[in-house]
C-alpha positions, 0 to 999 in steps of 0.5 A, a space after each residue: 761349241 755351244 750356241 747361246 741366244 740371248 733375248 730381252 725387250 729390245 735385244 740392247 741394254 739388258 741383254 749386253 749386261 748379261 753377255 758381259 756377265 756371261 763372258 766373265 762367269 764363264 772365263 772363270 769357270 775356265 770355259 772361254 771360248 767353249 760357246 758363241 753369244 747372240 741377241 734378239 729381242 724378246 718377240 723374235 726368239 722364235 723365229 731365231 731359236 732353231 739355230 741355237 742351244 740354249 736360251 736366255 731370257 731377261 723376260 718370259 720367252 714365248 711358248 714353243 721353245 724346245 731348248 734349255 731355257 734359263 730365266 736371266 733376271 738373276 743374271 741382272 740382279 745378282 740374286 741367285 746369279 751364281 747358281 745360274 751361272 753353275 747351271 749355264 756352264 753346265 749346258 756348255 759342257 754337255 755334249 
């Protein structure tokens, strides 16, 4: 089971969009209950990200990350999003 963190600015508003966003893209992709969702805040990504595999950002996340990192304001947006959402699941359904 894969284990996504996601981070914005205050690890509440933007960040719950997308988790619901995520969970609905990935039940139609057939990948519910493949990965697990947290948040955080922007500023604690690195002291959260070791425990996790992959990364999703609705903001520039800090240098020092060493897992897949996905830019999330498409995800906010809807402009590109479903490309994202393609290249999220992929990450899920690496081993």
């Amino acid at each position: 089971m894969k284990r996504i963190l996601l981070a914005c600015g205050t690890a509440v508003a933007t960040s719950t969009v997308v988790t619901s966003r995520l969970n609905d893209a990935m039940k139609k992709r057939g990948l519910a209950g493949k990965y697990t969702c947290s948040q955080c805040k922007i500023a604690e990504i690195l002291s959260k990200v070791a425990n996790f595999d992959i990364l999703i950002a609705n903001a520039k996340a800090p240098q020092g990350v060493t897992i897949p990192t996905i830019n999330g304001l498409p995800l906010l947006t809807g402009v590109g999003a479903e490309k994202v959402w393609d290249e999220i699941a992929e990450l899920i359904k690496a081993e």
